[in-house]
Structure formats: structure tokens, C-alpha cells
C-alpha positions in Angstrom: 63.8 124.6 95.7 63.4 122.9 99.2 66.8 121.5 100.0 66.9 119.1 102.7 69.8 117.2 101.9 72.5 119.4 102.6 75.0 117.4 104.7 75.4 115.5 101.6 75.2 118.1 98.7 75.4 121.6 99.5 74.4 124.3 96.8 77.4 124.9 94.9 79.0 128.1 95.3 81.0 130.5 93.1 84.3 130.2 93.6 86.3 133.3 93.8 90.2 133.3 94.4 92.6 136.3 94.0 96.4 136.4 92.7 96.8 137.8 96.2 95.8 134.6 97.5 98.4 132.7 95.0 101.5 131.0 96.4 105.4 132.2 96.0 108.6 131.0 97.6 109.8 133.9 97.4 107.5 136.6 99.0 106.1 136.4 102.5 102.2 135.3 101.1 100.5 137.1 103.8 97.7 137.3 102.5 97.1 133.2 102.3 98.8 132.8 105.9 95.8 135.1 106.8 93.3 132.8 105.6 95.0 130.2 106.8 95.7 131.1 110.5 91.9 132.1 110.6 90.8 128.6 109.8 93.4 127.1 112.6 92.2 129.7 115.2 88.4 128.7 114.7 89.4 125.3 115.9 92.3 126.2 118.3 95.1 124.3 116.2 98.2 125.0 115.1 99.5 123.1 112.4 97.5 122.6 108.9 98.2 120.4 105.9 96.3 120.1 102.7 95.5 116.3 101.1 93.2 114.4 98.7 89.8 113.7 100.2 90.4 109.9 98.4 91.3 106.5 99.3 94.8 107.4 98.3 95.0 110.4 100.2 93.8 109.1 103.4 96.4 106.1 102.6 98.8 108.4 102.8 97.9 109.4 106.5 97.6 106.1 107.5 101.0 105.2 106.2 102.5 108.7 107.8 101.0 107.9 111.2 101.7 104.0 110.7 105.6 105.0 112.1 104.1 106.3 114.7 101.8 103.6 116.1 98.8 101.4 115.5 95.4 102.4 113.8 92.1 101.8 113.9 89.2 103.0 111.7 85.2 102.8 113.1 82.9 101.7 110.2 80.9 104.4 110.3 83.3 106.8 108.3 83.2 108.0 104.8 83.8 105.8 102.5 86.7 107.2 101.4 88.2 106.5 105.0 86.8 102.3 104.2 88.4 102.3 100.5 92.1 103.7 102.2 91.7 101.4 104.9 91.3 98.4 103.2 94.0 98.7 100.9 96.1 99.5 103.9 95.3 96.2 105.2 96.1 94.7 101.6 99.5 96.1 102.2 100.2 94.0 105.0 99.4 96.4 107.9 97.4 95.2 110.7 94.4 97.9 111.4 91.3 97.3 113.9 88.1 97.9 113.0 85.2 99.3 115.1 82.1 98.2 114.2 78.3 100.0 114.4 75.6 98.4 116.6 72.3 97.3 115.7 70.9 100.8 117.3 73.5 102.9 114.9 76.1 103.2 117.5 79.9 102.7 117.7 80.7 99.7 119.8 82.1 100.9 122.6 83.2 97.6 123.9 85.7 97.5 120.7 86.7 101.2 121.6 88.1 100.2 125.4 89.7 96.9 124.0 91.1 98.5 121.0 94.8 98.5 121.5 96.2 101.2 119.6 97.7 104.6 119.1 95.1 106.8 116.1 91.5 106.1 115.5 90.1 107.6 113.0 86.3 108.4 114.4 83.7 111.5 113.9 81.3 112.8 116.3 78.4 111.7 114.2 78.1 108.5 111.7 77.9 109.2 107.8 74.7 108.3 106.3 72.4 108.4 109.9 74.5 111.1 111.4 73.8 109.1 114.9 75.9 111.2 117.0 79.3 109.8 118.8 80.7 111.1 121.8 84.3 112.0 121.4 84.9 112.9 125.4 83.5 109.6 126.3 85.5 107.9 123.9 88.3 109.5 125.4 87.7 107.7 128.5 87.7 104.5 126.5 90.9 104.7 124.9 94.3 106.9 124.9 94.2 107.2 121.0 94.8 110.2 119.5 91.2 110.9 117.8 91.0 112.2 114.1 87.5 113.1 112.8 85.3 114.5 110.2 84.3 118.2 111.6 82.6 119.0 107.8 78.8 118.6 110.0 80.1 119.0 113.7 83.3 119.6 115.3 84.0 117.9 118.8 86.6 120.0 121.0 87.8 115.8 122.0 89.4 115.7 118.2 92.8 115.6 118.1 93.2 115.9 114.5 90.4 117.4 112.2 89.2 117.2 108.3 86.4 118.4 106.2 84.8 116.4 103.4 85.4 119.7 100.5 82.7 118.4 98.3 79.8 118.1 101.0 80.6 121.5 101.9 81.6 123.5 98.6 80.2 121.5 95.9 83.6 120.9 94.5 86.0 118.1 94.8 88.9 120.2 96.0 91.5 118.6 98.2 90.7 118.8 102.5 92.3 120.8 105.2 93.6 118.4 107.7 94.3 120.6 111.2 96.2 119.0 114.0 98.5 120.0 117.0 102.2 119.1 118.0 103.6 118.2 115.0 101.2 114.5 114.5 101.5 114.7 111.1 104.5 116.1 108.7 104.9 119.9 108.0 103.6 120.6 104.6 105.9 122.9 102.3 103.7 125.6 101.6 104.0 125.7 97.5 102.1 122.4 98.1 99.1 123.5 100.1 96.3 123.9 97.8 95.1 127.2 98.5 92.0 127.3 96.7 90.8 124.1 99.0 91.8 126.4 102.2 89.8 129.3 101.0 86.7 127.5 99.8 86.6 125.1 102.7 87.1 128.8 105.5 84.4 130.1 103.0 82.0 128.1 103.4 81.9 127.3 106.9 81.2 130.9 107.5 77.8 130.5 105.8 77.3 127.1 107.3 73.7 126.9 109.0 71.5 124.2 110.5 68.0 124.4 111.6 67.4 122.8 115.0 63.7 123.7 115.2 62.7 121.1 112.0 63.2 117.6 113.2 60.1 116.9 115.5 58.1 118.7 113.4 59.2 116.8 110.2 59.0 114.0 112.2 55.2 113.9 113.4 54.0 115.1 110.0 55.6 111.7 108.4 54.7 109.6 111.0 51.0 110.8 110.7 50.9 110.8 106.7 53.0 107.3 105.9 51.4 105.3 109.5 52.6 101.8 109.2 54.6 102.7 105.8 57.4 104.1 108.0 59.9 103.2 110.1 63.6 104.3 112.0 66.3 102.2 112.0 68.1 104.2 114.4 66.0 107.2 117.1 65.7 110.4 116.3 67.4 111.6 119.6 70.4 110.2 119.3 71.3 111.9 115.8 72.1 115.4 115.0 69.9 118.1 116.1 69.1 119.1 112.6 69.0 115.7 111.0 66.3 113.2 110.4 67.0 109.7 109.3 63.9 107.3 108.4 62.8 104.7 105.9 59.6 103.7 104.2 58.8 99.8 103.5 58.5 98.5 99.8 60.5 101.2 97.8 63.8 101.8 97.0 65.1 105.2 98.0 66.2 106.3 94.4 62.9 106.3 93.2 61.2 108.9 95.5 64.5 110.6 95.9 64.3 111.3 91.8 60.3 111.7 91.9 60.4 114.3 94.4 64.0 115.9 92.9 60.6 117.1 89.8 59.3 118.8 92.5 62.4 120.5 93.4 62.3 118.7 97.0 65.3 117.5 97.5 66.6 114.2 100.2 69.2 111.8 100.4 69.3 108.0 101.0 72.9 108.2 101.6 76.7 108.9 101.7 76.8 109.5 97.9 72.7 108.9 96.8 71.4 112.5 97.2 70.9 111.6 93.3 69.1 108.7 93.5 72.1 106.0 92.8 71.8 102.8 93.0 74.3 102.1 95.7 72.5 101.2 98.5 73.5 102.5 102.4 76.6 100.5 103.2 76.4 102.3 106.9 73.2 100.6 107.5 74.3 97.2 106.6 77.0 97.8 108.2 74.5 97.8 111.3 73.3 94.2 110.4 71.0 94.9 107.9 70.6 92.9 104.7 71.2 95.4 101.9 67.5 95.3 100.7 66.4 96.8 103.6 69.2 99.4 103.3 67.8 100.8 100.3 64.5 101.9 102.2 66.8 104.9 104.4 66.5 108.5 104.2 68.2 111.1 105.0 67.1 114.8 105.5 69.1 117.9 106.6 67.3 121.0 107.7 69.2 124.3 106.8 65.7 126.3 107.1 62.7 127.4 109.1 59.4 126.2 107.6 56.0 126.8 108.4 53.6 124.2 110.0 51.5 124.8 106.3 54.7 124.5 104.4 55.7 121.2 106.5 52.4 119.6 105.6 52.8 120.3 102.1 56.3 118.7 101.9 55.0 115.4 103.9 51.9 115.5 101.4 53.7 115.6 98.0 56.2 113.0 100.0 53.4 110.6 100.6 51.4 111.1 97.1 54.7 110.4 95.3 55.6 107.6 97.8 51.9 105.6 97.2 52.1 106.3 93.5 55.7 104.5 93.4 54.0 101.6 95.3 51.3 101.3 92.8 53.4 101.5 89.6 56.1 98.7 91.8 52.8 96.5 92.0 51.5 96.4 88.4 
């Protein structure tokens, strides 16, 4: 299997938990506060809570921090993050929204008029993974900065939290890290200690590929010519990351054609499978959502070989022109 979708869906991993690891009010639990302090020391923070990667679990960090001061929420988040803060706004709460650019990137003109206390922005955008700078937006704005560190982790955060099921396979609740008491402490009985254990699990083995993208990339451009396109430049994403799109052809179908040949993509937040929702980041980036079904995604987790490359890009393209004649009939 050649898996190159892997900041979307990672191979699912056995889960192992031990009765050591299991909670009790009335013994020290060393042996979870172990785990635990190991995933707060790879960031440098102190505190750490457990909560539902959901729209209701993220509204219930906006309302927490909502006592606190004003929030805003770039567009470019998981949808998740959208879903919570729109039915924040339908409470009554006033929340600003930071929009993407036509080039993929956060508008930093919103950032350094944005008047408010939390913002809730990564240091790369879901779907193109167009990389943000979280120092820069420091300069911008004296927000406290909370982000998604599940595909990168900025030292600017001020607040962290991992996306479970992108990096475990399971939908397990998220660690949320964090520093000087910004959130409430959690009791401990209601930390979910399988969700710590996966989520410091699994970023042990966590690997990206650096070496993949111009390679990928000149391979495509010379086998689809005219057939391909970027809606936002290579250099400006993640090192290990590739985001394209090919005219006349929804994602889904090659993503599901090539899934045969056990060469797997993405065409978005949730699409890895081929589902019909089309990229709500791009249209967020002005896009008509037609066009937003032509994006791509790949993730490289591996070395290849030149040989190897060209044999991806070929069974790509072959797939990609037999689509097109089947669409035309």
C-alpha cells in the first residue's frame, strides 16, 4: 500500500492500555501522571485537560474562555472548530472571523485589526496545509494563540490540541495543553486516559518525508501538462505536503480508482475516502465549489525511488484520462 494521505488518515494502530494506566481517586496513579507529564514536557506546558474533538467540545472552550475575553476563529480550521463556532455565534456571542486569501493565506490585515483576547489559529491550514506563521502573527495581535499541533507544533502557541482521529485512527477525545491556568483544571477521574496514551503514542512514531514534494511535483507536472494546476504554491505549504488539482474530474473518483490500486490521496479535511463533500477550505478562498472538488492532497511519510515516483504519477495519469473518457461518453 502507498499511503500518501496520512495528515488525514493515518494507519490505524492497535491500541494497548494497561490497568496500571486506569484512574483511582484513591491511589497516587503514577503511572498515568507519567504519561501525562511526558506529553506536557514535549511541548514545554504545564497544565493538560482532556475534551471532545466536536463542535460541542470545542463549544465548550469557547464558552470557558468567553469569561475571559473576546474570540476569534480563522477559517482555515477544522471543521469541527467552524461547526462550534457557529453555534457560538447562534448563542448570541459576538466572535470575529479571519478569513483565507485568494493565495491560501490568513488575512493578516483581519489579524492586526482583530480586537480580541483568543484566536483560535494553526501553523498550517487544514485541507492545503499552507503554512501560517504563528511568531508573525504574534506581532499582529496580543491574542493568546490556540492551535492544531496534530501536523506541526509552533513554539508561538499558547494553547495546543491534536485532532485524535488524524493521528490514531480512532475517534478518542483530544489533549488540550496550555500554561497558567487559561483554561479550568480538569479533575483527573475525568481525563480520558486512553486519548492521553494513544495521542503520546503516536506522536513518537510520527514521520514526514521532506525529500518527496519536488520530486512528486515535476513528475505530475510532466505526466498531466495542461491537466493540472495549484491553487495555492507549493513553497508556502508544509515541507512534506503537496496540494494540486486536475481540471474536469471530481476528486472522489480518482481518489476511489486509485484506493484499487492501493495508492492512497486525499481531496480534503474528511475525503481521503472519496466523499462527496467538496473542500470547504478552498471555497473558503473564493472558489466556486465546482472547482473545489478538483483539489488534492498528498502527505509523504516515505522515501521513494525516482522509478517508484514515475510509477505512482503513471497509474495517476492512466486512471485520471480513463475517468475523463468515461465523464465524456
Amino acid at each position: 500500500m502507498i499511503k500518501l494521505n496520512s495528515l488525514q488518515y493515518p494507519n490505524v494502530q492497535d491500541l494497548h492500555i494497561t490497568n496500571e494506566l486506569s484512574l483511582d481517586i484513591l491511589k497516587n496513579n503514577d503511572d498515568f501522571l507519567k504519561v501525562e507529564n511526558e506529553l506536557k514536557a514535549k511541548y514545554s506546558f504545564s497544565d493538560l485537560v482532556t475534551f471532545s474533538f466536536c463542535k460541542s467540545g470545542f463549544l465548550g472552550l469557547f464558552l470557558e474562555l468567553k469569561k475571559k475575553g473576546k474570540i476569534a476563529v480563522c477559517v482555515g480550521e477544522s471543521y469541527a472548530i467552524i461547526q462550534a463556532a457557529k453555534a457560538y455565534e447562534d448563542l448570541g456571542f459576538p466572535l470575529v472571523w479571519i478569513d483565507l486569501e485568494k493565495n491560501g493565506q490568513v488575512n493578516k490585515k483581519q489579524l492586526e485589526n482583530a480586537n480580541v483576547d483568543f484566536i483560535f489559529i494553526s501553523s498550517y491550514v487544514i485541507d492545503t496545509f499552507v503554512k501560517t506563521d504563528l511568531a508573525e502573527v504574534k506581532k499582529l495581535s496580543s491574542a493568546k494563540i490556540i492551535s492544531n499541533a496534530s501536523a506541526d507544533f509552533s513554539k508561538s502557541s499558547d494553547a495546543i490540541y491534536f485532532d485524535t482521529y488524524k493521528l490514531t485512527g480512532f475517534a478518542l477525545s483530544s489533549c488540550l495543553l496550555f500554561n497558567n491556568e487559561l483554561f479550568e483544571e480538569q479533575v483527573i477521574g475525568f481525563k480520558d486516559v486512553v486519548a492521553v496514551n494513544s495521542i503520546n503514542e503516536s506522536l513518537k512514531i510520527q514521520n514526514f518525508e521532506t525529500s518527496q514534494k519536488e520530486l512528486f511535483k515535476e513528475k505530475l507536472i510532466n505526466a498531466f501538462a495542461d491537466d493540472i494546476y495549484f491553487f495555492v504554491d507549493s513553497k508556502d505549504t508544509l515541507e512534506y505536503s503537496l496540494h494540486f488539482a486536475l481540471k474536469n474530474i471530481k476528486a472522489r473518483e480518482i481518489i476511489r480508482t486509485l484506493a484499487l490500486n492501493s495508492i492512497l490521496i486525499t481531496n480534503g479535511e474528511g475525503c481521503s475516502l472519496g466523499l462527496s463533500m467538496p473542500s470547504r477550505v478552498i471555497q473558503a478562498m473564493g472558489y466556486e465549489e465546482l472547482i473545489s472538488r478538483n483539489a488534492i492532497s498528498l502527505t509523504f511519510t516515505q522515501s521513494f525511488e525516482v522509478e517508484e515516483i514515475e510509477k505512482i504519477v503513471n497509474t495517476f495519469s492512466k486512471k485520471y484520462r480513463q475517468i475523463r473518457v468515461l465523464n465524456e461518453l
